[in-house]
Residue, then its C-alpha position, 0 to 999 in steps of 0.5 A: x873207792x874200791x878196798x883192798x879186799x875188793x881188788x883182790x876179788x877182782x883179779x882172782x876172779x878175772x884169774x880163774x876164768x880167763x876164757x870168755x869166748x867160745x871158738x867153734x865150727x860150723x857146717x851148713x850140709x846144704x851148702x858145704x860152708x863151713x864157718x868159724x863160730x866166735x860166741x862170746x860167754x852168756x851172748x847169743x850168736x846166729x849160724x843159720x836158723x840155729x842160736x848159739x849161747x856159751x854158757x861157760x868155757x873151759x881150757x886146761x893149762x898148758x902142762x896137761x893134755x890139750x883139751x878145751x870144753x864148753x856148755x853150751x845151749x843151741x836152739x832151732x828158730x824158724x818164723x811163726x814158730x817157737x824156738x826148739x832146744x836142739x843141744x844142752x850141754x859140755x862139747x869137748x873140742x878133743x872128742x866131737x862125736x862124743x856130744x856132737x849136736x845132730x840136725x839134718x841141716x847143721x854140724x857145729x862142733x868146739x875148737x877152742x876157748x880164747x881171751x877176748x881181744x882187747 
């Protein structure tokens, strides 16, 4: 049985970080695509021969200016050889080219932060 003093920790928590699941795009230069990337917090998502892993996601409220923002890690996985670390780091959905992730092949850049449905 959970206390008082418990279930408080809980909403509070679940208060302040509402946003769990990374939304962002991706371009494939090869093949024009561009697809909508859903990468949920602290799991990895594949684009390509790139994984993703939102390590956090942040939106500011409605009464601020617009801008939503996440750390995110993307690695370059090829068979037979070892993961590359391409991009660590904050990607800012209102200034893409500010922390853009640059490969040859691949564009991905932040939209937003969203509830996961439930």
């Amino acid at each position: 049985m959970l206390g008082i003093g418990a279930i408080v920790g809980l909403v509070v928590t679940a208060a302040a970080d509402p946003y769990l699941v990374a939304v962002l795009q991706g371009l494939d230069k090869v093949t024009a695509r561009v697809s909508t990337i859903e990468a949920p917090v602290g799991q990895t998502v594949g684009f390509g021969t790139l994984e993703i892993i939102a390590r956090a996601c942040d939106k500011r409220p409605p009464e601020e200016p617009p801008e939503s923002a996440a750390f995110l890690d993307i690695w370059e996985v090829r068979r037979g050889e070892a993961a590359e670390s391409l991009f660590r780091g904050w990607m800012f959905a209102s200034s893409p080219a500010l922390s853009a992730l640059e490969h040859p092949v691949y564009d991905v850049w932040m939209l937003d932060c969203r509830v996961p449905e439930q």
